[in-house]
C-alpha positions in Angstrom: 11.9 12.6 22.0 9.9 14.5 19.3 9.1 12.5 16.1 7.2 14.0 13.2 5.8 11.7 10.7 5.3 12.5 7.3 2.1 12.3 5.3 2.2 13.0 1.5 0.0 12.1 -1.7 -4.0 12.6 -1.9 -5.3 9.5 -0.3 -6.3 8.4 3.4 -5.9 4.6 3.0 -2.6 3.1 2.2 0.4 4.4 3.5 -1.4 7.5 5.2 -3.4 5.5 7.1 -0.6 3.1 8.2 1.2 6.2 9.3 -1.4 7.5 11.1 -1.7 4.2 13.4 2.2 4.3 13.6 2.1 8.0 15.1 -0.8 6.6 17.3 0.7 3.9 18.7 3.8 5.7 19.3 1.6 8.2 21.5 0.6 5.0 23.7 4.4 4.2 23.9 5.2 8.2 25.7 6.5 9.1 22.3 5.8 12.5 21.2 4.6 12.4 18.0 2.4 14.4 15.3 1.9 14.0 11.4 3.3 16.0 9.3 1.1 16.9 6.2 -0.4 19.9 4.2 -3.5 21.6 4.5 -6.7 19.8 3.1 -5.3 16.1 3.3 -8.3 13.5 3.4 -6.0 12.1 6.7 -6.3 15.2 8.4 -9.7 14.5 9.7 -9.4 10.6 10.9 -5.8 12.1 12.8 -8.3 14.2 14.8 -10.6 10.9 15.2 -7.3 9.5 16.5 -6.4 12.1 18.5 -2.8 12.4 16.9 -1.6 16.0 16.7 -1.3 17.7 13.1 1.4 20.0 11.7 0.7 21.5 8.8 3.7 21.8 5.8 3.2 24.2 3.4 3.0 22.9 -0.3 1.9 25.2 -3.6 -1.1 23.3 -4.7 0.4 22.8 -8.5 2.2 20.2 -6.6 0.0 18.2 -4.8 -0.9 15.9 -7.8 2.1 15.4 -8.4 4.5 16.5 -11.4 3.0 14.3 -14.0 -0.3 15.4 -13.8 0.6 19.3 -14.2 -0.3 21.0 -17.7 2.7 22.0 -20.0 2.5 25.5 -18.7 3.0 24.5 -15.3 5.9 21.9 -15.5 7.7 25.1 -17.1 7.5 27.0 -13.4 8.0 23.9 -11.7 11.6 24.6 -10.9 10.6 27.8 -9.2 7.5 25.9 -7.3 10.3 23.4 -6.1 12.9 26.1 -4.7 9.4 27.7 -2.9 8.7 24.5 -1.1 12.3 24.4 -0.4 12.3 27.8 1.4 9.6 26.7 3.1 10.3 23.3 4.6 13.5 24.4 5.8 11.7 27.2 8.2 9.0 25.2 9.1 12.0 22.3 10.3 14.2 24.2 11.7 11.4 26.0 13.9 9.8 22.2 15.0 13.1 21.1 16.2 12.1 17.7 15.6 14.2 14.9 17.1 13.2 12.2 14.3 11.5 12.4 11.3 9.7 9.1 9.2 9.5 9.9 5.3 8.6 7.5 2.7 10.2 7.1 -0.8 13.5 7.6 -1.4 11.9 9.9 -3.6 12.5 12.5 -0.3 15.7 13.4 -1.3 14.3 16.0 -3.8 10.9 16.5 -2.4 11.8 16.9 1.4 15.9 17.9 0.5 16.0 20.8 3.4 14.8 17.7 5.7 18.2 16.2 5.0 20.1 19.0 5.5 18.6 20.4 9.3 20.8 20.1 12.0 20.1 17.5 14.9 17.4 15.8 13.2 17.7 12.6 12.1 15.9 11.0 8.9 14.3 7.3 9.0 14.1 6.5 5.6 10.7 4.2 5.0 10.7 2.2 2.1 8.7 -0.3 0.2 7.1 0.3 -3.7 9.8 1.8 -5.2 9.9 3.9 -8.4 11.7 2.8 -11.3 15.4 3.9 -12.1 16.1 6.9 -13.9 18.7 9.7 -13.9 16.3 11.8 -11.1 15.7 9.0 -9.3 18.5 8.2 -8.5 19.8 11.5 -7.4 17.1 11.6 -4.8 18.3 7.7 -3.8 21.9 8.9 -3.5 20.9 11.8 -1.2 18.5 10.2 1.0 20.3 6.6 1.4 23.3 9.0 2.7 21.6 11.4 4.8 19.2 9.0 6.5 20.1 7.9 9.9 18.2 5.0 9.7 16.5 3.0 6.7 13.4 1.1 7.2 11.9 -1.7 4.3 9.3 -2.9 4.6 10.0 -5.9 3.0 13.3 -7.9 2.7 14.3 -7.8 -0.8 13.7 -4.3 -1.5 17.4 -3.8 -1.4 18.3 -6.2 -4.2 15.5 -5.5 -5.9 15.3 -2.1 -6.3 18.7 -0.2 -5.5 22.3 -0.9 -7.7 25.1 -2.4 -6.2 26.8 0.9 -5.0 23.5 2.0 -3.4 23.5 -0.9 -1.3 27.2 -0.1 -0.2 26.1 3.2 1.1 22.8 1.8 3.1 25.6 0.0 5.2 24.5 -1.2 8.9 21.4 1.2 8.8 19.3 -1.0 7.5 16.1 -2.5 9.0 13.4 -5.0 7.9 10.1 -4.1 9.6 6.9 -6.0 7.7 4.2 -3.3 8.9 1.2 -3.5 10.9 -2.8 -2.8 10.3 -5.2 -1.8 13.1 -7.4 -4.4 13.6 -9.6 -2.1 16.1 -12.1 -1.3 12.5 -11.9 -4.4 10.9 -14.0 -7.1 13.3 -14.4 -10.5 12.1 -17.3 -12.9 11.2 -17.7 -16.4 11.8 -15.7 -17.6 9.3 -17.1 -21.5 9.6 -20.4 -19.4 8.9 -19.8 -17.8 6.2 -18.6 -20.6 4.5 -21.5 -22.3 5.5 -23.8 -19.7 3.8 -21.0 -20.0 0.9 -22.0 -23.5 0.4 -26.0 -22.7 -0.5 -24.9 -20.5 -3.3 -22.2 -22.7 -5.1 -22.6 -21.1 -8.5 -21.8 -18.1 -7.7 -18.3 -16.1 -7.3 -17.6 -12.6 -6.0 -14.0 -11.4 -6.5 -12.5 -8.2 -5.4 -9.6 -6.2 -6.7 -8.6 -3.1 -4.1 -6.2 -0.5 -5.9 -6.3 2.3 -8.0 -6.9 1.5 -12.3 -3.3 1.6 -13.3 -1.1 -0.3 -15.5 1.1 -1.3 -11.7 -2.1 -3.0 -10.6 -2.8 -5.2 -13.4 -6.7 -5.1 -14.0 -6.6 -5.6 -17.3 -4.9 -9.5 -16.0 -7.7 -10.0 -13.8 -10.6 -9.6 -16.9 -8.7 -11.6 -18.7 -8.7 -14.5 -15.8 -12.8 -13.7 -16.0 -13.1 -14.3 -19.5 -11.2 -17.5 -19.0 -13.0 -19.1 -16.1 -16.3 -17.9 -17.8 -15.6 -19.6 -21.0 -14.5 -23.1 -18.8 -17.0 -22.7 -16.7 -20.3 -21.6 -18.2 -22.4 -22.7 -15.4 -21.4 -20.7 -12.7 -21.8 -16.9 -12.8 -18.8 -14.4 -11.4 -18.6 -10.9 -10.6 -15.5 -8.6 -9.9 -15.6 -5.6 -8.1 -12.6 -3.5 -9.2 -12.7 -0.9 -5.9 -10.0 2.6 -6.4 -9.8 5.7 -8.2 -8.5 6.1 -11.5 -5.6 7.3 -11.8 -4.4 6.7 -15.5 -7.6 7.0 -18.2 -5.5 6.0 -20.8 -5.7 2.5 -19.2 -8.9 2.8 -17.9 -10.3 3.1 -21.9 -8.1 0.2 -22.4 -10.2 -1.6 -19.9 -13.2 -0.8 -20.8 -12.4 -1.8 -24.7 -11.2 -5.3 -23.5 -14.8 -5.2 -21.1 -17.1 -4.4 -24.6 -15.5 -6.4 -27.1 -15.4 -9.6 -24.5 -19.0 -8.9 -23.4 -18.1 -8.8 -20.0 -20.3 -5.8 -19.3 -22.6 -7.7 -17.2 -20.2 -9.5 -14.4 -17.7 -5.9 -13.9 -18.2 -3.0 -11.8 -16.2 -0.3 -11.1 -17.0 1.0 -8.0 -14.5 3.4 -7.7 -13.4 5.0 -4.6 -14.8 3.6 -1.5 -14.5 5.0 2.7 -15.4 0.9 3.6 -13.0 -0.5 1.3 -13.8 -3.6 4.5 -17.0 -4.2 3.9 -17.2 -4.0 0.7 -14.3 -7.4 1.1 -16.4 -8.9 3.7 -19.2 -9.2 1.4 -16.8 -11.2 -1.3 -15.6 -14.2 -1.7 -11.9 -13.9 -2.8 -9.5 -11.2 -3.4 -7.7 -11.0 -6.2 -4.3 -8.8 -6.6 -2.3 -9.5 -9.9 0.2 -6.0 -9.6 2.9 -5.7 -11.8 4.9 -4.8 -9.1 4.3 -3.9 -4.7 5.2 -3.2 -1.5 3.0 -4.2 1.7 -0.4 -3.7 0.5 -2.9 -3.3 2.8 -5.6 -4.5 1.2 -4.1 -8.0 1.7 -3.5 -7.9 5.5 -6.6 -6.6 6.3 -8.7 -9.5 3.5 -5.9 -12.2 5.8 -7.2 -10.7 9.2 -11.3 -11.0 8.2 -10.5 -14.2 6.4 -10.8 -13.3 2.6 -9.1 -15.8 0.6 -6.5 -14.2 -1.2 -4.7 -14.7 -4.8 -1.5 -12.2 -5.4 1.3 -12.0 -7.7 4.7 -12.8 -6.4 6.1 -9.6 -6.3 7.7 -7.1 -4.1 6.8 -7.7 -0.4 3.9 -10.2 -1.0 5.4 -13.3 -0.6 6.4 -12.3 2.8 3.0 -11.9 4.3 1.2 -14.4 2.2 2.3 -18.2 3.0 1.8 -19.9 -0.4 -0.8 -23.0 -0.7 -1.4 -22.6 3.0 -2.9 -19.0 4.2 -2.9 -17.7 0.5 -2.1 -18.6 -3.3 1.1 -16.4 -4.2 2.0 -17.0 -8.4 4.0 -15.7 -11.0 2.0 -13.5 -13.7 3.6 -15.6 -16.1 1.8 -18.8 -15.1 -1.8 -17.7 -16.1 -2.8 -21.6 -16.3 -2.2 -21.9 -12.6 -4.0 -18.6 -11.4 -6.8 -20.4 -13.1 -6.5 -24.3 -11.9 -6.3 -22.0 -8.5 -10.0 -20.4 -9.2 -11.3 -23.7 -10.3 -10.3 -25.7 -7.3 -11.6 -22.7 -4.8 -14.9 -22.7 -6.3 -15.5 -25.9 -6.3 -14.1 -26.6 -2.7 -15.5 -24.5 0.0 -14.3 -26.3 2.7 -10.5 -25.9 1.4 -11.5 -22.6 1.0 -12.6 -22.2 4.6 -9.3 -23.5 5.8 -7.3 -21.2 3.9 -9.5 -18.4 5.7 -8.8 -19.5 9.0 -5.6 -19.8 8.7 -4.6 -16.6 6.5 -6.7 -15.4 9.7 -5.0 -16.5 12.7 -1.3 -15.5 10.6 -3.1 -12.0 10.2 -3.6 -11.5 14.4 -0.3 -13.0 15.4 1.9 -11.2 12.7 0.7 -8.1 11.3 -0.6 -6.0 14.9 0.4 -2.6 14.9 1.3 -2.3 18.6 4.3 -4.9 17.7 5.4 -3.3 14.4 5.7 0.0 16.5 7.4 -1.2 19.3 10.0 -2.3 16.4 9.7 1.0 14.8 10.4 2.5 18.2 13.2 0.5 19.0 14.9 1.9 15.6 14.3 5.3 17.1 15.6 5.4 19.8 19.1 3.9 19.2 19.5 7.4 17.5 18.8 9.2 20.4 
């Protein structure tokens, strides 16, 4: 069986690196597989690191960013940019002869339409963040929930949570929950008991983390606000946050840095931007924090669970279903600000809780979230459409 597996967007963490250990560990399992992904992608390098074959898609560059970020002129030709890719996806498809192909989003039924519509090649449908409802978007939902042989969430209540009640008719018996895995093969792990050890000698002192791009969906502007709070209750002890990502709206990125000036914040924030050891950079703090409007899977959690970063999320999207509240975690509603603090005051002052929580959001991390076992689940879905 040949499967391609497709690798969009500008990043090489995320989703693209996810893929990138699926198609690996498919390779292990004697399943031909290859990513499928345009010329110049940052993933392109760690596939041949990997050792997982490349095929290259052809995509105009005005694309590549993605339609929002185009000028005026160029959203005008983008109709004729779209019909080019078109052209092009349908010969490169119909010449690889694939068996199966992954996509993500079902955002695919505009951008990879000719994918749909190839003969003897059958579409599994990945899905997790979803965008939000609108005339377009659900055109593409219609066409690839219908054309998909398979659909793959990675968390359970995607489905009510994102699709409308005749959507969900259509998904039918093709649906699958899969909670994905992370390669723990470049993560390692320290002696937890140690560190919090060390942890203890340095009590007045708090590093948090936040891992994501600067955007409205990931909430930093929550997580300042949580700093000016605990810095005003307690003046004594001295934080830092680390926000770690590209930037990918300015507009909120001023917005942040307003709120940063006028609260006199300047000296405990640092935007580090984008970062290859997004681990260590974790490893040397002591919580994460992840406050997003809305999510999938993130990675960023799994891999702070699997090193034994203490971690503080919003309930939203897939997170509740890898983080078990009050016992490998702290999973709380945005609108409960009072308790996201009482959370930081009782972590701070209570390393050994602490050190619990990081042995156990640990051992969670190595018995559910390996990626051998969330491919050999992928796999299975595969090949009942052989």
């Amino acid at each position: 069986m040949k499967v391609g597996i497709i690798i969009g967007g500008t990043g090489k963490t995320g989703a693209p690196r996810r893929l990138l250990s699926l198609a690996s560990e498919f390779r292990k399992l004697g399943i031909e597989s290859s990513i499928i992904t345009y010329t110049g992608h940052p993933i392109i390098e760690a596939a041949k690191e990997n050792e997982v074959t490349v095929d290259f898609l052809w995509r105009p560059v005005s694309l590549r960013k993605g339609v929002l970020s185009l000028g005026l002129l160029r959203k005008i030709f983008i109709p004729s940019f779209l019909f080019a890719t078109w052209v092009a996806q349908f010969i490169f498809f119909r010449e690889k002869k694939y068996d199966v192909v992954v996509v993500r989003s079902t955002l695919s039924g505009i951008h990879y339409l000719p994918l749909y519509l190839i003969k003897n090649t059958k579409v599994v449908l990945d899905i997790d963040f979803e965008p939000k409802r609108n005339r377009l978007v659900d055109i593409a939902r219609v066409i690839s929930i219908r054309r998909s042989s398979a659909i793959v969430a990675q968390y359970k209540q995607v489905l009510n949570s994102e699709f409308s009640e005749s959507q969900k008719c259509i998904v039918g018996g093709k649906f699958y929950h899969i909670i994905p895995g992370i390669s723990f093969s470049h993560l390692g792990r320290d002696s937890l008991e140690l560190r919090w050890s060390a942890k203890k000698t340095k009590r007045n002192f708090s590093k948090l983390i936040q891992v994501g791009t600067i955007c409205e969906r990931k909430n930093q502007l929550f997580s300042l606000s949580l700093l000016k709070k605990m810095r005003s209750i307690s003046p004594s002890h001295r934080f830092q946050i680390q926000f770690v990502g590209s930037v990918d709206s300015y507009e909120y990125m001023t917005k942040l840095e307003n709120y940063i000036e006028e609260n006199k914040l300047n000296d405990c924030v640092e935007f580090f931007g984008w970062s290859d050891d997004v681990i260590e950079l974790m490893r040397r703090s002591d919580f994460l924090i992840m406050p997003s409007v809305n999510e999938g899977i993130p990675n960023a959690i799994q891999e702070a669970m699997y090193i034994g970063l203490p971690v503080m999320a919003s309930d939203v999207g897939g997170i509740p279903e890898i983080v078990v509240n009050n016992h490998t975690g702290w999973v709380t509603p945005l609108s409960a600000e009072t308790a996201w603090i009482a959370i930081l005051k009782k972590i701070i002052n209570d390393s050994e809780s602490s050190c619990n929580f990081s042995i156990s959001a640990a051992n969670y991390a190595e018995e559910n979230f390996s990626v051998s076992a969330w491919a050999k689940s992928y796999a299975n879905v595969i090949e009942k459409l052989a």
